[in-house]
C-alpha positions as CSV (number, residue, x, y, z in Angstrom):
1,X,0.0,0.0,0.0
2,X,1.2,3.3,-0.9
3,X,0.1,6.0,1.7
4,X,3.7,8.2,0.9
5,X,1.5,11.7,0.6
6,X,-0.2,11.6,4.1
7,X,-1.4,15.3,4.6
8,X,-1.0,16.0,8.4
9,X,-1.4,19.7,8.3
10,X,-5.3,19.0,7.4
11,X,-6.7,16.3,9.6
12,X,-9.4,15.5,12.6
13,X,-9.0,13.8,15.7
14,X,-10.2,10.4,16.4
15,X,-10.3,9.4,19.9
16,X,-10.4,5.6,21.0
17,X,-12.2,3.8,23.2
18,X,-10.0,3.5,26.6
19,X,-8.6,-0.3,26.5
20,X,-10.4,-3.0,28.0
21,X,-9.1,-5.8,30.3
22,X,-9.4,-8.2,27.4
23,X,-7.5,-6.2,24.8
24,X,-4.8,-5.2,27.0
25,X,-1.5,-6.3,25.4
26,X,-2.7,-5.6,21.7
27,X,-0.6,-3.9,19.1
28,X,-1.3,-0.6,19.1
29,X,-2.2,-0.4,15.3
30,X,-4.5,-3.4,15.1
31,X,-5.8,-1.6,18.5
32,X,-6.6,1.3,16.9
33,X,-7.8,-0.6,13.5
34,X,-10.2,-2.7,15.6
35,X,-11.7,0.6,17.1
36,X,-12.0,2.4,13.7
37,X,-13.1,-0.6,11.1
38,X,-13.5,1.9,8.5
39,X,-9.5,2.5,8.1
40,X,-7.3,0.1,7.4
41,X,-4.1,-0.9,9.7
42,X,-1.8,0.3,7.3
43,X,-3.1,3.3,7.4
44,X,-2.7,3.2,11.6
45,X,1.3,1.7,11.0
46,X,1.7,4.9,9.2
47,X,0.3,7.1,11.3
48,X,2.0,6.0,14.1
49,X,5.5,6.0,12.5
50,X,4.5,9.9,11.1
51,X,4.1,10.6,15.0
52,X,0.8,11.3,14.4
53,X,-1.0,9.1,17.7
54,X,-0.9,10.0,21.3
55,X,-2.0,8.2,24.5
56,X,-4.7,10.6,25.6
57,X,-4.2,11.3,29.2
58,X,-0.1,11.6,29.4
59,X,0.0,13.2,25.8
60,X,2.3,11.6,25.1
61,X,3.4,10.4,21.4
62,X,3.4,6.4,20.6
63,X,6.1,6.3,17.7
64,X,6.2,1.8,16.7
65,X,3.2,0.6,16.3
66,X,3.7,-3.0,17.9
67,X,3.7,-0.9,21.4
68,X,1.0,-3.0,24.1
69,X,-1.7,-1.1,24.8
70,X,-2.6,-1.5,28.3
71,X,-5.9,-1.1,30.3
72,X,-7.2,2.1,30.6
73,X,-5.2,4.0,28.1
74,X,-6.7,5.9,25.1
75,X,-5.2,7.3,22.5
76,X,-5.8,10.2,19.8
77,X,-5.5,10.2,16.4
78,X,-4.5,13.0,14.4
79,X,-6.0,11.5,11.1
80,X,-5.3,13.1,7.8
81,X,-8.2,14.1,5.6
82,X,-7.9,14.0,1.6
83,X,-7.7,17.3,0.0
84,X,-9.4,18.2,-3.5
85,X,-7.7,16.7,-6.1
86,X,-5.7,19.6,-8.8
87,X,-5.3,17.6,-11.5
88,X,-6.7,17.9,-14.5
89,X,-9.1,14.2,-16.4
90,X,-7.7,13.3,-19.5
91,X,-9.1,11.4,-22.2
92,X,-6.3,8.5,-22.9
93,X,-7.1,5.0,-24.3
94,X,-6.9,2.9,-21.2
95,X,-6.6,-1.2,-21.6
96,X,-9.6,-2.0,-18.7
97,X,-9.8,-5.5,-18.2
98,X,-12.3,-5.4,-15.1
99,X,-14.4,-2.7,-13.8
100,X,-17.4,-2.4,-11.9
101,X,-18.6,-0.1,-9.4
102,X,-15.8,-0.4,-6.7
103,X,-12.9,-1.3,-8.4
104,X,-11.0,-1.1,-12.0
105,X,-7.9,-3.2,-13.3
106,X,-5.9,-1.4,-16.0
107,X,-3.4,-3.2,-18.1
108,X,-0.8,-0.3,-18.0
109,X,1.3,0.0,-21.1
110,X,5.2,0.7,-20.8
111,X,6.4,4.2,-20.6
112,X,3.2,5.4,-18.6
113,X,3.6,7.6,-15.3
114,X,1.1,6.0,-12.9
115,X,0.3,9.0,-11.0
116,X,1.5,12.8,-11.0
117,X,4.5,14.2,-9.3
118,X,6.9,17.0,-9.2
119,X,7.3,18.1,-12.9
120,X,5.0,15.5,-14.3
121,X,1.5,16.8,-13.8
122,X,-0.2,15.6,-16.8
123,X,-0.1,12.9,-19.1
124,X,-0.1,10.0,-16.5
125,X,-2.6,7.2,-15.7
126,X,-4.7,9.0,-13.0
127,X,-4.9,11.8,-15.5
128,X,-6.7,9.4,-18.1
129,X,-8.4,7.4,-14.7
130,X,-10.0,10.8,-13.4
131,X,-11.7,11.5,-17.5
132,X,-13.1,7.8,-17.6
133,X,-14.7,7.4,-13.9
134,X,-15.7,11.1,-14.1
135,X,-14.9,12.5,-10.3
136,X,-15.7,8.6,-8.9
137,X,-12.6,7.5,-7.5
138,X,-11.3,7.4,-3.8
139,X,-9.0,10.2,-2.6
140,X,-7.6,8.9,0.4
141,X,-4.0,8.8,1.2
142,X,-3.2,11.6,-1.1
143,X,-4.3,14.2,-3.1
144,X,-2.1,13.2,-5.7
145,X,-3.1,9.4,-5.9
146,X,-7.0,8.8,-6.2
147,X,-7.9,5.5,-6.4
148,X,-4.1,4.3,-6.2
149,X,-3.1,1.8,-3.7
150,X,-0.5,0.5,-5.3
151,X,2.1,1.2,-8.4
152,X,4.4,0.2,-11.0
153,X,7.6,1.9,-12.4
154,X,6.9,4.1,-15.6
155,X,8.5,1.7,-17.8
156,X,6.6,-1.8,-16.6
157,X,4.1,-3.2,-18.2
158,X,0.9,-4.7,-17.1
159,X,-2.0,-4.9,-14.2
160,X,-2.6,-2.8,-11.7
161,X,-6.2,-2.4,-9.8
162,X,-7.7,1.1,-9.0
163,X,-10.1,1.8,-6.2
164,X,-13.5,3.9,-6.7
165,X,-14.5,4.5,-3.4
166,X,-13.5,4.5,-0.1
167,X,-14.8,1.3,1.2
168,X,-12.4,-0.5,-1.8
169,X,-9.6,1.8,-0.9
170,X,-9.5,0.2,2.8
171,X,-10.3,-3.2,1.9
172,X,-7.3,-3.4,-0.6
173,X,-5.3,-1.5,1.6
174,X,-5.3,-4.1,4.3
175,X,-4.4,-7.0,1.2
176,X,-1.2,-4.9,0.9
177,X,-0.7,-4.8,4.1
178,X,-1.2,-8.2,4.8
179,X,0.5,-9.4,1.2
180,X,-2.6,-11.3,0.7
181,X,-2.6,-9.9,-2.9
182,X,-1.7,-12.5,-5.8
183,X,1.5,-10.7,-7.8
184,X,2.9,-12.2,-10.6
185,X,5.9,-10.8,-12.8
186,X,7.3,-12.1,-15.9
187,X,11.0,-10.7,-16.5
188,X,13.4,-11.4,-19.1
189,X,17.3,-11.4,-17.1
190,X,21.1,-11.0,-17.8
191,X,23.0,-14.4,-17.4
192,X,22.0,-18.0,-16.6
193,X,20.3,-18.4,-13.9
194,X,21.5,-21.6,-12.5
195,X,18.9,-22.2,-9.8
196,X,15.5,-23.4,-11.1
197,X,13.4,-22.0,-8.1
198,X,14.7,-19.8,-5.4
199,X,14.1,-17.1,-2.6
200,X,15.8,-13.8,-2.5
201,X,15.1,-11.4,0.5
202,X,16.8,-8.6,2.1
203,X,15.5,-5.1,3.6
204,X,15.4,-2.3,0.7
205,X,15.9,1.1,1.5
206,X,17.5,4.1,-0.5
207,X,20.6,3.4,-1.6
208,X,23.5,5.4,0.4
209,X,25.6,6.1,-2.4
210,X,22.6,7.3,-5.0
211,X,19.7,8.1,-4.1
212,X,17.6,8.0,-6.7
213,X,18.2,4.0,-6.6
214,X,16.9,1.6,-4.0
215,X,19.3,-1.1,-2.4
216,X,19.5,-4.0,-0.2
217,X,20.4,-2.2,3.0
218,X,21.7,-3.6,6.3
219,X,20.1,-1.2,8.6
220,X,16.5,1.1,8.0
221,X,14.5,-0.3,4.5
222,X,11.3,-2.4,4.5
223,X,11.6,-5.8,4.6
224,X,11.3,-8.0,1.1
225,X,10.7,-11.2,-0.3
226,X,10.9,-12.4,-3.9
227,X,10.5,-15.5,-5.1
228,X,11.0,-16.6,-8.5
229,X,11.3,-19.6,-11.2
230,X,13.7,-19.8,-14.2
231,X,11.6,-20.8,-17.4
232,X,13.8,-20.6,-19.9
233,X,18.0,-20.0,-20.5
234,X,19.2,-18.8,-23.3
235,X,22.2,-18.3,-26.0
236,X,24.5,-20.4,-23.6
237,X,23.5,-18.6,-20.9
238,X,23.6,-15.0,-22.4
239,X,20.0,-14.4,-21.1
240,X,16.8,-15.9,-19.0
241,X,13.3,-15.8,-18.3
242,X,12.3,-16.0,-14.9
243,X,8.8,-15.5,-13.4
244,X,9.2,-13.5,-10.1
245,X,6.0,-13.6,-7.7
246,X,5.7,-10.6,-5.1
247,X,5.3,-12.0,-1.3
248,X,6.3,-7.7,-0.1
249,X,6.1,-4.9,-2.8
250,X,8.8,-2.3,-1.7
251,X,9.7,0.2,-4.5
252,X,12.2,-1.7,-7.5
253,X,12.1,-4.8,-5.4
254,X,12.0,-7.2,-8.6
255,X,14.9,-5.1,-10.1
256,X,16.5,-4.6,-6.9
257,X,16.4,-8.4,-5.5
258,X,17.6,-9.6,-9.3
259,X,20.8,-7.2,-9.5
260,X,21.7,-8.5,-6.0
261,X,22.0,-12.2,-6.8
262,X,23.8,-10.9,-10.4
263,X,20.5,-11.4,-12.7
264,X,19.9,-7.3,-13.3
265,X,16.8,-6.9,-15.5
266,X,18.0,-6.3,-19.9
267,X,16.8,-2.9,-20.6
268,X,17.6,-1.9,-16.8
269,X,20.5,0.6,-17.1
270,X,19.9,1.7,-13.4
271,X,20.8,-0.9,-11.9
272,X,22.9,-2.9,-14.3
273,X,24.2,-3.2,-17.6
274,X,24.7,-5.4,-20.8
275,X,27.8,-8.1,-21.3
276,X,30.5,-7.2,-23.4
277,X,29.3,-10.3,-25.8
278,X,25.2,-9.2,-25.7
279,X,23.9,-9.1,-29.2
280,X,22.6,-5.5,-30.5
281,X,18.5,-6.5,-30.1
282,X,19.5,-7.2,-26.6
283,X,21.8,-4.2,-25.5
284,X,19.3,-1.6,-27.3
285,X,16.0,-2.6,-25.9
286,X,14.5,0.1,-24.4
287,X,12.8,-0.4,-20.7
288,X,13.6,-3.2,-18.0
289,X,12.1,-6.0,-19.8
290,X,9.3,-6.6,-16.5
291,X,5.6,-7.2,-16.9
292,X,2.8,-7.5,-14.1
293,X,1.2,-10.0,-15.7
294,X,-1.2,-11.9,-13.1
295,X,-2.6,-9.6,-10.4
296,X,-5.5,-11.7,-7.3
297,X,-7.5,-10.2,-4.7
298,X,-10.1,-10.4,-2.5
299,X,-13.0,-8.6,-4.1
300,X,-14.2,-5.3,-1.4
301,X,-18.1,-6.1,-1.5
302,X,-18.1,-9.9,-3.1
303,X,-15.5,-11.0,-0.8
304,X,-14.6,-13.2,-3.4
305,X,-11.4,-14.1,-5.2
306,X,-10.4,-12.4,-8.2
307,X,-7.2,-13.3,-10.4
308,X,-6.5,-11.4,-13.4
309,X,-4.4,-12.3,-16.5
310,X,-2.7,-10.5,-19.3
311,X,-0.2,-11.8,-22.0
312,X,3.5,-9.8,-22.3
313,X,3.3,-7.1,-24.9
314,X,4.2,-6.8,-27.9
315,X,7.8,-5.9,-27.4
316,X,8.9,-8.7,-24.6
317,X,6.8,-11.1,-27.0
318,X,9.7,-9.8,-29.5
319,X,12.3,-10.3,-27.1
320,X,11.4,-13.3,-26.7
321,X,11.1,-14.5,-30.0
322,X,14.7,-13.2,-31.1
323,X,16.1,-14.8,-27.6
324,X,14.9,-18.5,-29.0
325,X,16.5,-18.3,-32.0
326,X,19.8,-17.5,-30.5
């Protein structure tokens, strides 16, 4: 769950019930969760970490949310309220492959912004999102993110699912939280990878030495897990295929968890480059060859499982292609 663009300058205050005998020793964020079912515990994980919840009587500010509540105490909430949304609807072609009235999956195309930022205020999926659900989509945890609980980098392909109101917004919320959502990545790699199923972890965090790149880190970052399966090796080894499924999803994890066990992503300059021996079609192509390409949840009103599917584009399908007749 992305909740990056908490406003704390606008908020109201929520004030808990004081803690019972029987709920003594809770976390504090499933506490507080449990007292306001309408937000999710993310959001409370957050909050807490943004030093945004006190214990009511000794004022005091609760900063790690696994603290024990104990009987008797009762805490406030300085909750965040969603701000009006300055971004202009544009009319895009957008590749829906589910909608209804409380959620939408888009297959995003390579090379699209998923939501505004700094110097990139137009031209991005919630630009094209805002035009086709006309003023319908949820606008909690940031004015600059409506309906957006989770992302993928500008230059992935493939599914993401968009939330239309609020009640959607916390129920998928909690699925990231809990990494009960179904993530599936197809990803073409430098190298053989010798293994044919493994586990990478490792915290990732901004890397100390750049920080516009992520990195495994050994102390802060958010703990990750990746695992994947090699399909396919090819060229002797110049290249494989490997399908990476999410258990976390930190910022670059695929990329990030690949480059550390020497597999960096073709097409991923950031974090790695091409061998001196790589034929042209495979030093010149033009993203990080990574697609989302199966995306499962629990559905926010059904309550039933959903699992979505889309083929690689056309370009990895090319990659591919050229890659077996090496």
């Amino acid at each position: 769950m992305e909740l990056d663009d908490l406003d704390v300058e606008n908020k109201e205050d929520l004030v808990s019930l004081p803690v019972s005998e029987t709920q003594a020793k809770t976390r504090l964020d499933k506490f507080l969760a449990d007292n306001f079912p309408e937000y999710s515990r993310n959001t409370f994980i957050r909050l807490i970490e943004d030093h945004q919840v006190q214990e009511q009587k000794s004022g005091l500010f609760i900063h790690h949310p696994d603290y024990k509540v104990r009987t008797g105490e009762a805490f406030l909430v300085n909750m965040p309220q969603a701000e009006p949304l300055d971004v202009k609807p544009e009319e895009m072609p957008l590749d829906i492959v589910y909608e209804d009235e409380d959620v939408l999956v888009v297959n995003k195309p390579a090379g699209l912004v998923v939501h505004p930022g700094a110097g990139n205020w137009e031209h991005t999926l919630v630009n094209g999102l805002l035009f086709h659900c006309k003023g319908s989509l949820s606008g909690i945890g940031g004015v600059c993110r409506p309906g957006i609980v989770h992302r993928i980098d500008k230059d992935t392909s493939g599914l993401l699912v968009v939330v239309k109101n609020d009640i959607a917004y916390h129920s998928l919320a909690e699925q990231f939280s809990e990494h009960s959502i179904q993530r599936t990545y197809q990803a073409f790699v430098w190298g053989r990878v010798e293994q044919e199923r493994g586990i990478i972890t490792g915290n990732i965090g901004r890397s100390e030495t750049n920080r516009q790149k992520m990195a495994i880190v050994t102390r802060g970052g958010k703990p990750a897990v990746t695992h994947y399966e090699r399909l396919a090796v090819f060229g002797n080894g110049i290249a494989s295929h490997v399908q990476c499924v999410l258990e976390t999803g930190r910022t670059h994890q695929i990329r990030v968890h690949m480059t550390s066990v020497r597999h960096p992503l073709i097409g991923d300059y950031t974090y790695g480059r091409a061998p001196k021996n790589a034929p042209d079609f495979l030093r010149d192509f033009p993203r990080q060859a990574l697609h989302a390409g199966l995306l499962g949840f629990v559905h926010p009103r059904t309550k039933k499982q959903m699992v979505f599917e889309v083929p690689m584009p056309a370009d990895m399908q090319e990659l591919l292609k050229k890659l077996k007749a090496l």
